[in-house]
C-alpha positions in Angstrom: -27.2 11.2 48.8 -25.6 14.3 50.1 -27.2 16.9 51.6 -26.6 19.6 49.0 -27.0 17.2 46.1 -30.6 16.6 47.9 -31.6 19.7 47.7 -30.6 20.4 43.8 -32.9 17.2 43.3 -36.1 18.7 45.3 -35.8 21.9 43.9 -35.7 20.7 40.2 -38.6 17.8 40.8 -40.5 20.9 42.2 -40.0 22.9 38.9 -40.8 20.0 37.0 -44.3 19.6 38.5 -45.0 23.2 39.2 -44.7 24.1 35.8 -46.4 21.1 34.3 -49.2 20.9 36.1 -50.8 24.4 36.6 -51.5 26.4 39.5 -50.0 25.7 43.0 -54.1 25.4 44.3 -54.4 22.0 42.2 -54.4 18.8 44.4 -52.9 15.4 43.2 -55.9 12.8 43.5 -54.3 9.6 45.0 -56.3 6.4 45.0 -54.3 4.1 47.8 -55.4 1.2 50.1 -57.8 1.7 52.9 -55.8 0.7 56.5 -52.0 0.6 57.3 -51.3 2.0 53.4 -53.7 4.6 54.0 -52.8 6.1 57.1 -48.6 5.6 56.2 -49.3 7.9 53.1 -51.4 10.7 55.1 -48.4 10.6 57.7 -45.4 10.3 55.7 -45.3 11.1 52.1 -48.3 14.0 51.8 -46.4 16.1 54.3 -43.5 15.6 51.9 -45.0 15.7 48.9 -46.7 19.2 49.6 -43.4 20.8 50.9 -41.6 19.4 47.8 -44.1 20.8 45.4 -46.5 23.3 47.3 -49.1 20.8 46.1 -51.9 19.1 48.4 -52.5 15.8 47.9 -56.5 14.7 48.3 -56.8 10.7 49.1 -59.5 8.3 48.2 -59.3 5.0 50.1 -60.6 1.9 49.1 -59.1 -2.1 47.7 -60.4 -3.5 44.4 -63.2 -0.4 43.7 -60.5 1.9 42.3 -60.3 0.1 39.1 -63.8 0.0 38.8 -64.1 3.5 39.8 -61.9 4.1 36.9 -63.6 2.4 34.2 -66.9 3.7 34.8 -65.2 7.6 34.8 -66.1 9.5 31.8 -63.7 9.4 28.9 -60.4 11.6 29.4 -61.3 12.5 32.9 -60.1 9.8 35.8 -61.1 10.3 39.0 -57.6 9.7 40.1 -53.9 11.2 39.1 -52.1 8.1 40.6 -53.1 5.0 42.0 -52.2 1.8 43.3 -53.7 -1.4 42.2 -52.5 -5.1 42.4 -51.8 -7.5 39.5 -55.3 -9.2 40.0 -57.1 -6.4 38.7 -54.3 -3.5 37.6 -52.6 -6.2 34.7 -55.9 -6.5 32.8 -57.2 -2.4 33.6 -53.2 -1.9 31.8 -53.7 -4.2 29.1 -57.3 -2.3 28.9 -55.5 0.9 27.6 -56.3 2.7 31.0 -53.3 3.8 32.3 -50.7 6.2 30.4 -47.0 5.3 29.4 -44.3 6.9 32.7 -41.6 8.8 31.5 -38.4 7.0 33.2 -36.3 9.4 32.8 -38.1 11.9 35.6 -38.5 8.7 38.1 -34.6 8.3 38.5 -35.0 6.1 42.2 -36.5 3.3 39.8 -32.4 3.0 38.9 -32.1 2.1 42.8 -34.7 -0.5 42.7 -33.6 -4.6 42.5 -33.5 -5.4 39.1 -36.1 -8.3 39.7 -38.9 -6.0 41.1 -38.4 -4.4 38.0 -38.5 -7.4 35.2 -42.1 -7.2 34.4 -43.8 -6.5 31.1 -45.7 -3.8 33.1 -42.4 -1.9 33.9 -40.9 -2.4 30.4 -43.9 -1.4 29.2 -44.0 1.8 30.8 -47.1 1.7 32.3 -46.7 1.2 36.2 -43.4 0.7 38.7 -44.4 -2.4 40.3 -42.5 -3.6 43.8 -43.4 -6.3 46.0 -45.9 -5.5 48.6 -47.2 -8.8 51.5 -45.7 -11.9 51.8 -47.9 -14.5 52.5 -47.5 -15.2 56.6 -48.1 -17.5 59.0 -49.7 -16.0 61.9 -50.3 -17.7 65.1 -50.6 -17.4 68.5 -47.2 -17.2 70.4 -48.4 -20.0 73.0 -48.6 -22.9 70.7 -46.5 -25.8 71.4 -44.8 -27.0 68.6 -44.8 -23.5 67.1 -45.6 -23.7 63.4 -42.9 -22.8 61.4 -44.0 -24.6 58.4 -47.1 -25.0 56.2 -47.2 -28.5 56.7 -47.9 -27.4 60.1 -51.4 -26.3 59.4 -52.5 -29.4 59.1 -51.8 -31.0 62.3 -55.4 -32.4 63.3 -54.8 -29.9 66.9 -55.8 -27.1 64.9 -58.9 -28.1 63.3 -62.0 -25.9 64.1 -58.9 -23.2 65.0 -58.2 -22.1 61.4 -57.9 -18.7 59.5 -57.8 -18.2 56.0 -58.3 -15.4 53.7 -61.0 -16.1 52.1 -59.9 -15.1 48.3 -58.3 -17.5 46.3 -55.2 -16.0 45.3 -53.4 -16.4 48.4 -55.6 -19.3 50.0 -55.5 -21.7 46.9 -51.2 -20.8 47.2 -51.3 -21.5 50.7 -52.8 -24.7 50.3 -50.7 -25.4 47.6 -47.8 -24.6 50.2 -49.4 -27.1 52.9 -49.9 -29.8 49.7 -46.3 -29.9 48.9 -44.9 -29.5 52.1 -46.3 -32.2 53.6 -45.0 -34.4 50.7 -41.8 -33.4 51.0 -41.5 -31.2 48.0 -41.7 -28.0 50.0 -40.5 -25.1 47.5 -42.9 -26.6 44.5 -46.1 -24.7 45.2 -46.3 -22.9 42.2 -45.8 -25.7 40.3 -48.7 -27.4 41.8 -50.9 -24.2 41.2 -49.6 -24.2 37.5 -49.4 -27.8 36.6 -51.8 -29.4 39.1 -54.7 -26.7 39.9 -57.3 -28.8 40.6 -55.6 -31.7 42.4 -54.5 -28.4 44.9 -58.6 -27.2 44.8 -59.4 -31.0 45.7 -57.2 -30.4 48.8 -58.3 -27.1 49.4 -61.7 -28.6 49.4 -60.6 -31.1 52.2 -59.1 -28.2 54.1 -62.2 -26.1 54.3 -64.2 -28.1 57.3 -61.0 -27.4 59.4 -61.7 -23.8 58.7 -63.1 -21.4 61.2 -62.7 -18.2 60.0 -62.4 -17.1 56.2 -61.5 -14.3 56.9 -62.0 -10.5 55.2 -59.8 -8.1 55.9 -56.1 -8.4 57.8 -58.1 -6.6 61.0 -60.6 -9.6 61.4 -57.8 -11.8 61.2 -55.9 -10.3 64.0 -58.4 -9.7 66.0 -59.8 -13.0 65.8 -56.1 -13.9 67.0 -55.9 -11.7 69.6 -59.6 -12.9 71.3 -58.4 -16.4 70.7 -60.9 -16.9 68.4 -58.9 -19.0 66.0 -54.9 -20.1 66.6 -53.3 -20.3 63.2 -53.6 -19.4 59.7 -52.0 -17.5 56.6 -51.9 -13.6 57.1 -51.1 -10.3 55.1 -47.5 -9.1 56.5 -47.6 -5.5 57.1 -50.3 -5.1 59.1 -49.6 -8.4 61.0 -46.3 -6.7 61.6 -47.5 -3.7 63.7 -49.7 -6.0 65.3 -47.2 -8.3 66.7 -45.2 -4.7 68.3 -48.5 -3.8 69.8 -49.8 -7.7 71.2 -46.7 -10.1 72.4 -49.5 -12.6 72.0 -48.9 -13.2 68.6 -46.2 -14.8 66.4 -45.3 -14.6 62.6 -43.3 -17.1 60.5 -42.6 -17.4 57.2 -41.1 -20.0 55.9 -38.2 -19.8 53.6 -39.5 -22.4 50.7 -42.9 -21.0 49.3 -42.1 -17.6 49.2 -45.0 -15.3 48.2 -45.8 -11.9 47.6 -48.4 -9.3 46.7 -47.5 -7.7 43.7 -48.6 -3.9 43.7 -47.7 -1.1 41.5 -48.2 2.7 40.8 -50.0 3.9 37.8 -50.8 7.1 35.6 -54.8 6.9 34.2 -55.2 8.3 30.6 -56.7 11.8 30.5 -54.9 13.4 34.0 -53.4 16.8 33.1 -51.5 16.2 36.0 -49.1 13.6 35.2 -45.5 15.2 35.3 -47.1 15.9 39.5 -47.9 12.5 39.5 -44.3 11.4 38.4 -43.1 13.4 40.8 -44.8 11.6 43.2 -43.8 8.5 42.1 -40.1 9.4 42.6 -40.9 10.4 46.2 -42.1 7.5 47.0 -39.4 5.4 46.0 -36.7 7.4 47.5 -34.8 5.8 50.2 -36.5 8.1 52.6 -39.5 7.4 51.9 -39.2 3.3 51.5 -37.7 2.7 55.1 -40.7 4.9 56.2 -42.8 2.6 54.3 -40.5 -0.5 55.8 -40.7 0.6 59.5 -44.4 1.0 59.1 -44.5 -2.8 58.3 -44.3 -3.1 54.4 -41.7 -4.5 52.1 -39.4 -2.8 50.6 -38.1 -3.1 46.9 -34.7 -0.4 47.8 -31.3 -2.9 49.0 -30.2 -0.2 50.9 -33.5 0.7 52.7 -34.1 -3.0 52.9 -30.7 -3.0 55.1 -31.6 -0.2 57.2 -34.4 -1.9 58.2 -32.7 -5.3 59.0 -30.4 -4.3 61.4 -33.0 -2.0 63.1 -35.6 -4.8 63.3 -35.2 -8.6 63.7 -38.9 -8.7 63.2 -38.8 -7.2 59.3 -35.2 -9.1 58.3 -37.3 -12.2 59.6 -39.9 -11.6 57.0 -38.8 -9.3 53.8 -35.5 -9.8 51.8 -33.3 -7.6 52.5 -29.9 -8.8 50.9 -28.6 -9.3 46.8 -29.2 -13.1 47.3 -32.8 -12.9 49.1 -34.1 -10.5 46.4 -33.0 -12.8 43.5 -35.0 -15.6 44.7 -38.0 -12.9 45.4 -41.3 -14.6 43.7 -45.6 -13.4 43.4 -48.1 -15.6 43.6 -48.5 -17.3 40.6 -51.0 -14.2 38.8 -49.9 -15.4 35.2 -51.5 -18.8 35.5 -54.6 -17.5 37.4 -55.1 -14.9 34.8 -55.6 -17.7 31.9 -58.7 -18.7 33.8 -59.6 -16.3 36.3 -63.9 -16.2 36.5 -63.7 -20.0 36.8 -61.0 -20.4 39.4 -63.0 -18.1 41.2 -66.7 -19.6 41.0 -64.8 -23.2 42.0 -63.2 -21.6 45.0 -66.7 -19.5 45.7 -69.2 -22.4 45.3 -66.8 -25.6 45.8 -64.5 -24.1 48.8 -66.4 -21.7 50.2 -69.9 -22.4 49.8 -68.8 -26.2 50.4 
């Protein structure tokens, strides 16, 4: 986008939200992830956000509490203007009736987004812009010989007792889905195990579990249970794995091109803010190509083609991990949410008493 054509844009998004949302002393209330997310929002989109629209933008922090936080808030009056949340719990808080349909029309960077981030009942529905966040990882220390570079790989019996894994099922069952198929030669068919097979790939993940050291947390245990040589291998979170890797030359990341699978995130409205032409606003910054290859050099996907480029040929690392190309995106897949969503509460209690607690 041209310069002057850039400026015509901030100055009318600016007029949009000043004149929608009251006084230029009212704060947008942001809900966003505690870490990496966190701090890339402080750094890079407030200062923008507040010289685009004269607005401050106050933060609360925190994973899987903000839907909660927003449920038990008093009818017509969220806690938050616009928050992130993550299919597990953001598809059923939608379906809920607790956030508020987007108006399309004052977001025009979802027009510059890949079609397939954007084919999702939640988009079409109006009620969040969803992109693809983490790809699940293999992380590893740099001084194993064979390197991993496939989930098979986990299993070699070197590893036992050396094992990380996150311990929530929705990327540990898939990753042990990944191992199960890979090592019988049908790489590429994990979700089909998960959805046609789910407890034939809890049975494994069952067998998997006395191998495991650490389940761990959060993506900081993880690496620095890498970095002490605590544990060797194991699946991993990308974008925080990614800053670690620039910072420790210890560490390694693969991920394999069969098995592909990410995080799906997106940004939603809660019924009752009478700030939501501000919080559209913001939802447009943040999807500008600005914005996204801030996001991207900061370790996170990308759902932008031509911010996804940018950061390709600046960084070996990111093309290595994210799609960045027409072909890469089409083939661009989540963890398989739909089929845990049919039985949620029980997949969970088998993986808490049976995997876990085993």
């Amino acid at each position: 986008m041209s310069a002057p054509n850039r400026r015509v844009f901030l100055l009318s998004a600016s007029s949009a939200a000043l004149a929608g949302c009251g006084s230029a002393a009212e704060a947008l209330r942001v809900f966003v992830y505690s870490g990496g997310h966190e701090q890339t929002m402080r750094e890079v989109f407030a200062p923008r956000f507040e010289a685009l629209t004269g607005k401050r933008v106050v933060f609360t922090a925190g994973w899987w509490e903000g839907i909660a936080k927003l449920k038990a808030s008093p009818a017509g009056k969220p806690p938050f203007d616009l928050m992130i949340t993550d299919a597990t719990q953001g598809f059923p808080a939608a379906r809920d009736g607790l956030f508020q349909p987007i108006d399309w029309a004052n977001i025009p960077h979802q027009r510059d987004l890949a079609p397939v981030t954007l084919d999702h009942w939640i988009f079409r529905d109006q009620l969040g812009l969803p992109y693809p966040d983490s790809v699940m990882t293999i992380a590893s220390r740099r001084e194993i010989h064979p390197r991993p570079v496939r989930w098979a790989d986990l299993m070699d019996g070197a590893h036992t007792g050396h094992l990380g894994l996150y311990q929530h099922f929705y990327m540990s069952l898939f990753t042990c889905a990944a191992m199960l198929a890979d090592s019988e030669g049908k790489a590429g068919q994990a979700h089909t195990l998960v959805e046609k097979a789910t407890e034939e790939v809890m049975r494994f993940a069952r067998g998997q579990a006395p191998r495991v050291k650490l389940w761990w947390k959060t993506s900081a245990d993880m690496i620095l249970a890498l970095a002490r040589n605590e544990v060797r291998l194991g699946n991993m979170h990308s974008p925080e794995y990614i800053q670690a890797i620039r910072e420790n030359p210890d560490l390694l990341a693969v991920v394999p091109e069969k098995d592909r699978a990410f995080v799906q995130v997106f940004w939603a409205i809660p019924v009752g803010t009478p700030r939501k032409a501000l919080a559209e606003v913001a939802i447009n910054l943040l999807f500008s190509r600005e914005m996204q290859v801030e996001f991207a050099r900061r370790g996170s996907a990308t759902s932008r083609i031509d911010a996804a480029r940018v950061m390709a040929e600046e960084d070996p690392l990111w093309a290595a991990i994210y799609p960045h190309t027409p072909e890469q995106f089409g083939g661009l897949r989540y963890y398989p949410y739909d089929r845990y969503a049919r039985d949620w509460d029980d997949l969970n209690d088998e993986w808490q008493r049976t995997v876990l607690g085993g």
